[in-house]
C-alpha positions in Angstrom: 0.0 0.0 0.0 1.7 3.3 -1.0 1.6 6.1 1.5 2.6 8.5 -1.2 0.8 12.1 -0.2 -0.8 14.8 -3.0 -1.3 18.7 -2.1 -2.9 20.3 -5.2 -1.9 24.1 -5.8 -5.4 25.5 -6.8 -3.8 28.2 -9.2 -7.0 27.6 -12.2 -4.4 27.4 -15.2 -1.6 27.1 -13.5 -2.3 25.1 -10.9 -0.1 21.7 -10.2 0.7 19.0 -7.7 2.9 18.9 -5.0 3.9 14.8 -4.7 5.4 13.8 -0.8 6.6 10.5 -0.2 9.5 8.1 -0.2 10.7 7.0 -3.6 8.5 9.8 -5.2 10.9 11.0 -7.7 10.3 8.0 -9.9 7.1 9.5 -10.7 8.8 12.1 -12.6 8.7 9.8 -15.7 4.9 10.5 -15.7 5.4 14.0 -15.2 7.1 14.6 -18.1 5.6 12.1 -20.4 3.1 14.4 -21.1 5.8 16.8 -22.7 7.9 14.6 -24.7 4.2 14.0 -26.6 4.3 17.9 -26.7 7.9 17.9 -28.3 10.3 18.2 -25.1 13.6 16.3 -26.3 16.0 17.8 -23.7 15.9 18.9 -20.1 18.5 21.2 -18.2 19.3 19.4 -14.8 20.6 22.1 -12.0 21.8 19.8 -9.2 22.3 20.6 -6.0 26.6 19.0 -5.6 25.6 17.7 -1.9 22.4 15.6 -3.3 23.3 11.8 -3.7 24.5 11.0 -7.1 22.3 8.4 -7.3 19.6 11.1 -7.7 20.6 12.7 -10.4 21.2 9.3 -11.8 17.7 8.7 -11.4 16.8 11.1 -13.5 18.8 10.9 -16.3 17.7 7.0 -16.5 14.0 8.5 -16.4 14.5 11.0 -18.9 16.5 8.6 -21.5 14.1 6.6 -21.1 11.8 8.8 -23.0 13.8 9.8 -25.3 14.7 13.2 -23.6 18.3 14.2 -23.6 19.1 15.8 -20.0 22.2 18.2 -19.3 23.4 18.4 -16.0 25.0 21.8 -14.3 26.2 21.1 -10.7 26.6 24.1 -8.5 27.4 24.5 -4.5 24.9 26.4 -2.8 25.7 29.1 -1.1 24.2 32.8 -0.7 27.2 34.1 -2.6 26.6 32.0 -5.8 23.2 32.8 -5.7 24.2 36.1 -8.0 23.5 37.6 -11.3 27.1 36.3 -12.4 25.5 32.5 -12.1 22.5 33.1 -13.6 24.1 34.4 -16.9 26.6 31.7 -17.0 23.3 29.2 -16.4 21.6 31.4 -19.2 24.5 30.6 -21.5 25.0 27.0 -20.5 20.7 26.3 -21.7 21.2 28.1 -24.6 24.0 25.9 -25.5 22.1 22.7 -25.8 20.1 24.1 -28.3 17.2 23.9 -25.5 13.2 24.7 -26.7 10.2 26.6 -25.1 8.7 23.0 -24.4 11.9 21.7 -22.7 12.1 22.1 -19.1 14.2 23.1 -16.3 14.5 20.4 -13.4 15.9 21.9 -10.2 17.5 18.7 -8.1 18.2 20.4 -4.8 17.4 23.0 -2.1 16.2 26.3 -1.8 19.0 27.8 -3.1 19.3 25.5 -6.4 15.5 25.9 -6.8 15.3 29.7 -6.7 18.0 30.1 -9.6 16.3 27.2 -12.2 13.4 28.7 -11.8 14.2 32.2 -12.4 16.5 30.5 -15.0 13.0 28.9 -16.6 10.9 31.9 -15.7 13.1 34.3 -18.6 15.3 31.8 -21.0 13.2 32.5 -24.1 10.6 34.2 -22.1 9.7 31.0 -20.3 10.2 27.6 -20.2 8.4 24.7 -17.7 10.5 24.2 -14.6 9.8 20.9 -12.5 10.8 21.5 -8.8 12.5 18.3 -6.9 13.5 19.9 -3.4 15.7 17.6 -1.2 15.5 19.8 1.8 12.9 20.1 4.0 13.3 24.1 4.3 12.6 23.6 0.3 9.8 21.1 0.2 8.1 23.1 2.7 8.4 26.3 1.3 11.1 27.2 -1.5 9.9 25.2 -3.8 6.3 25.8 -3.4 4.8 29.0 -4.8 6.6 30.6 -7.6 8.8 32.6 -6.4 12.3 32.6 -8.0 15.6 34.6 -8.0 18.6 35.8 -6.5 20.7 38.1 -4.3 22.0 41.1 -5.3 25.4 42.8 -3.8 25.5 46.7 -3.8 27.8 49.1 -2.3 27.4 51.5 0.0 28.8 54.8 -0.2 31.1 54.6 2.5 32.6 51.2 0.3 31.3 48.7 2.1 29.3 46.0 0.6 25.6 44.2 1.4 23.9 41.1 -0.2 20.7 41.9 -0.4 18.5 38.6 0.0 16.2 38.0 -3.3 16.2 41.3 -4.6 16.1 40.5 -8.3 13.1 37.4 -9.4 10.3 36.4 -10.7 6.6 34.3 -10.3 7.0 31.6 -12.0 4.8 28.6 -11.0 6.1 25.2 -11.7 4.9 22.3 -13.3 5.1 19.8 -10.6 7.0 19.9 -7.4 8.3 16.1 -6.2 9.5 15.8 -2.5 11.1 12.4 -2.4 11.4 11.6 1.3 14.6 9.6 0.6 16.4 12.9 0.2 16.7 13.9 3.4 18.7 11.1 4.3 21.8 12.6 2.3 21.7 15.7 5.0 23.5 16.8 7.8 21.8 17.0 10.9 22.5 20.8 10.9 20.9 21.3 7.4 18.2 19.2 8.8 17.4 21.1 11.7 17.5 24.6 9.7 14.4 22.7 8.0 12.5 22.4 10.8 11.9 26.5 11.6 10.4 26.9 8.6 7.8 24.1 9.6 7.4 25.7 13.1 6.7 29.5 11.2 4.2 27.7 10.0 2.3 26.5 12.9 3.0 30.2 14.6 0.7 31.3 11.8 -1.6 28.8 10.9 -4.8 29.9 13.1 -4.8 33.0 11.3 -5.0 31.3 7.6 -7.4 28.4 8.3 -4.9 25.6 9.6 -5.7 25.4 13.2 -4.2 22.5 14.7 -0.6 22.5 13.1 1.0 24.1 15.9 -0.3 21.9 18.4 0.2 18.8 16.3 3.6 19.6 15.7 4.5 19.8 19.2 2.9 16.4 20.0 5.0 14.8 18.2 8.2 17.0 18.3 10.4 14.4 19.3 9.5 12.2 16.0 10.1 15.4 14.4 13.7 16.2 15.6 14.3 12.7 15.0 13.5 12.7 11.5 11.5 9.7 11.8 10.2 9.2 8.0 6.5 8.5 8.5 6.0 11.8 10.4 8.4 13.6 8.1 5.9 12.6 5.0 3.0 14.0 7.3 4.8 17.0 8.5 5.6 18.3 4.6 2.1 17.3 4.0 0.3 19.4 6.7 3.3 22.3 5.7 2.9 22.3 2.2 -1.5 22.6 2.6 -0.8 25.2 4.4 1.3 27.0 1.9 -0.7 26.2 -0.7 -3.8 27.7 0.6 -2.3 31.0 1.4 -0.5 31.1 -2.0 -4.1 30.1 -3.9 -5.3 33.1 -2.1 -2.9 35.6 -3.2 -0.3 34.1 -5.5 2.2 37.3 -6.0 1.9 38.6 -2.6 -0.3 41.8 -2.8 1.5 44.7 -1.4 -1.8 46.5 -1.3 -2.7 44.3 1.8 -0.9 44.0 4.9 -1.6 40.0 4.8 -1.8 37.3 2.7 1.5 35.6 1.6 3.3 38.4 3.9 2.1 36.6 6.6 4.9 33.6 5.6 7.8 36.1 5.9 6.9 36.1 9.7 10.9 36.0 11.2 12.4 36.4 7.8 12.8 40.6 8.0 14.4 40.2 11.0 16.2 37.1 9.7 17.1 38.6 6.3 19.2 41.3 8.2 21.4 39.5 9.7 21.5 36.0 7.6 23.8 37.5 5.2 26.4 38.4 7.8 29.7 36.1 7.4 30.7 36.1 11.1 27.6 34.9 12.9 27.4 31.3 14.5 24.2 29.4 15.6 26.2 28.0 18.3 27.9 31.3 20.8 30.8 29.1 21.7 31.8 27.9 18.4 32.2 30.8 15.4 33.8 28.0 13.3 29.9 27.4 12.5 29.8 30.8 10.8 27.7 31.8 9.0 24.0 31.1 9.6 21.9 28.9 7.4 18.3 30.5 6.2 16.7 28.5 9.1 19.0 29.3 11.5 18.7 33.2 11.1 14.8 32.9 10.7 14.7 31.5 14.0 16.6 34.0 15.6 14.3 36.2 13.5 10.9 34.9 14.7 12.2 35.2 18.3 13.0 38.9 17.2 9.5 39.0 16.1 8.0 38.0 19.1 10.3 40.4 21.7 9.6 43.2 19.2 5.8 42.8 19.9 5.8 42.7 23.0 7.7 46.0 23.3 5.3 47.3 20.9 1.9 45.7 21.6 2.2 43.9 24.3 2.1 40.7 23.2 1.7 37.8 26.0 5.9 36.9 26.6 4.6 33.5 26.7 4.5 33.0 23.0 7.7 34.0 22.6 8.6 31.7 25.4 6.8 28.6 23.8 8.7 29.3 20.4 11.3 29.2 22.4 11.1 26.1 23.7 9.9 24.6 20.5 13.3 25.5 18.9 15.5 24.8 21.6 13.9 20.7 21.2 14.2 21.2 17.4 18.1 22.5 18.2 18.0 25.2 16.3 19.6 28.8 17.8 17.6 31.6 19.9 20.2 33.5 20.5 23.6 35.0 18.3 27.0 36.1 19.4 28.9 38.9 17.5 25.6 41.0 16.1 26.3 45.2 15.1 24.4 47.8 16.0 20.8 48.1 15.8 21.0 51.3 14.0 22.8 49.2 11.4 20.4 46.0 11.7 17.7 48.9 11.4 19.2 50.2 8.4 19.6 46.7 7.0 16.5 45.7 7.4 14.9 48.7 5.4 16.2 46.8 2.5 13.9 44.3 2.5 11.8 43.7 -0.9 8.5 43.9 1.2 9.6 47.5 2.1 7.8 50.3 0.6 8.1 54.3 0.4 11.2 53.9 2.9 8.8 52.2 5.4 10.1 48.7 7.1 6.8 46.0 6.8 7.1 43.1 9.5 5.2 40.3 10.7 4.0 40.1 13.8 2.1 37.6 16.1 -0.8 38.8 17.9 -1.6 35.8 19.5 -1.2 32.0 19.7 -1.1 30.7 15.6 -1.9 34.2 14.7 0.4 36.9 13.1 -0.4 40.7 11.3 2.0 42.6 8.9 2.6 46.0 10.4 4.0 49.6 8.5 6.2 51.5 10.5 7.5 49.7 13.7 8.7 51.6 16.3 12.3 51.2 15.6 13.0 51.0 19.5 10.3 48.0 19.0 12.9 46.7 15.9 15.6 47.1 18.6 13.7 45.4 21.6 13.6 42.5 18.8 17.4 42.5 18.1 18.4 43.0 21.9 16.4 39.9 22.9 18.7 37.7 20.5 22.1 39.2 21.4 24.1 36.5 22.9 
């Protein structure tokens, strides 16, 4: 009996499947049958250089199989590669296979990997199909679900020094099909995994407010099969994740700026974490800056925290959310607290360049109450600094 899981993307036209499960990537054959028939005869692989070989083996075998000829570009994820120089040299590798509007992109890989194929697909030749096969849990929960595709851009200040701003430059481009193969996660670090599991836990710190009650509380009954990895509740947990994504993104699909809501509401801890994820020198562990820098879960952890201390300074919210995220992190292993962090006028600063900020106003999210979370204009910036000070180690 197969214990594969579906979520369907309700997007009319563009809508598409989200496949969860162990051994899930051989369904790719059927994913792409459909365009051979339409004329796909090559697909451009971006692989992910820490995914299993055997992975992108699998695909090759799949795609040879009907009759598609598959090039494969490895890269090494990291913010820094994540730049306009790699997209061009990706734009130039396509074009060199000669590759057609019906051919698609395959992104084998994480967040990262995912973000630059699909921007890749979203402009080569004014768009091709992209087919998303996430093999972390940060991505099969949330990079690879939604559209969203892009990458950093690095600017200079005028006093010479330079910032990496987070996913400045990108598109909406929805993908075919996203396959989460279970099996994956297997070839990951326990710290990679762990960065996984805050984006799962921002989830359940919004999910009253966007119809998923329950996810919170189900996610910390079984938070030690969680930080354990065990499979069966890993399949669930993307499951119950990815629903609610999908709902919120069916809802508004490019993120309205008009209304303080909708898929804002998923960036709750990522303002706070955007300013200082890109910072070279911070460690998730105080005593050992040999971890430097942060991964994406690591400084949206630190960020949600942030999030929390800052609302309470400004609205008052009950400490004891923050303290329960807290706690849910600590189990999960993931960091509450950084060592080595600048000033909050520069943090401040920092933040402002966020791609949610509009007319030189800083938009954050929020919680107002248990599972619930608001986007607010205009923070008090001692508020913004409240939130900084809380995760100062």
């Amino acid at each position: 009996m197969s214990n594969d899981r579906s979520v369907h993307v309700d997007l009319a036209d563009r809508g598409y499947d989200i496949l969860i499960g162990s051994g899930v990537l051989s369904k790719l054959e059927a994913v792409l049958n459909p365009m051979h028939s339409k004329g796909a005869r090559r697909a451009f692989v971006l692989v992910d250089s820490g995914v299993p070989d055997r992975f992108a083996d699998q695909i090759t075998t799949i795609t040879q199989s009907l009759g598609i000829k598959s090039t494969l570009a490895t890269i090494t994820p990291t913010e820094s590669i994540k730049s306009i120089q790699t997209y061009q040299s990706l734009l130039v590798h396509i074009a060199s296979t000669g590759h057609s509007r019906v051919d698609p992109v395959i992104a084998l890989g994480g967040g990262i990997v995912g973000d630059l194929a699909g921007f890749v697909a979203s402009s080569y030749r004014r768009g091709v199909p992209v087919i998303q096969c996430p093999t972390t849990l940060l991505s099969m929960v949330d990079a690879s679900v939604g559209g969203k595709t892009g990458f950093n851009l690095r600017i200079t200040n005028p006093d010479g020094s330079e910032d990496l701003l987070k996913n400045l430059v990108g598109a909406f481009w929805q993908p075919q099909c996203v396959i989460a193969d279970i099996d994956t996660l297997d070839s990951l670090d326990p710290r990679q995994r762990r960065s996984g599991l805050s984006e799962c836990i921002k989830h359940g710190f919004i999910s009253a407010g966007v119809g998923q009650e329950g996810l919170l509380d189900w996610m910390i009954q079984h938070l030690d099969a969680i930080s354990s990895f065990e499979p069966a509740t890993m399949a669930e947990l993307a499951e119950r994740n990815v629903a609610l994504k999908a709902s919120v993104v069916a809802l508004d699909e490019r993120e309205d700026t008009s209304k303080l809501g909708g898929r804002m509401l998923l960036n709750f801890g990522h303002t706070f974490g955007h300013a200082i994820e890109t910072l070279d020198n911070l460690s998730p562990d105080p005593s050992n800056p040999s971890l430097a820098p942060l991964h994406h879960g690591e400084a949206v952890a630190l960020g949600m925290v942030a999030a929390c201390r800052a609302a309470e300074h400004a609205s008052g919210l009950d400490p004891e959310i923050g303290n329960e995220m807290i706690s849910i992190l600590k189990h999960a292993g993931l960091p509450v607290q950084v060592g080595g962090l600048p000033s909050n006028q520069d943090l401040v600063e920092r933040m402002s360049h966020d791609k949610k900020a509009t007319a030189n106003t800083i938009r954050v999210v929020i919680p107002t109450s248990r599972g619930k979370c608001i986007v607010v204009e205009d923070a008090p910036v001692e508020s913004l600094e409240a939130g900084f000070d809380a995760i100062r180690a």
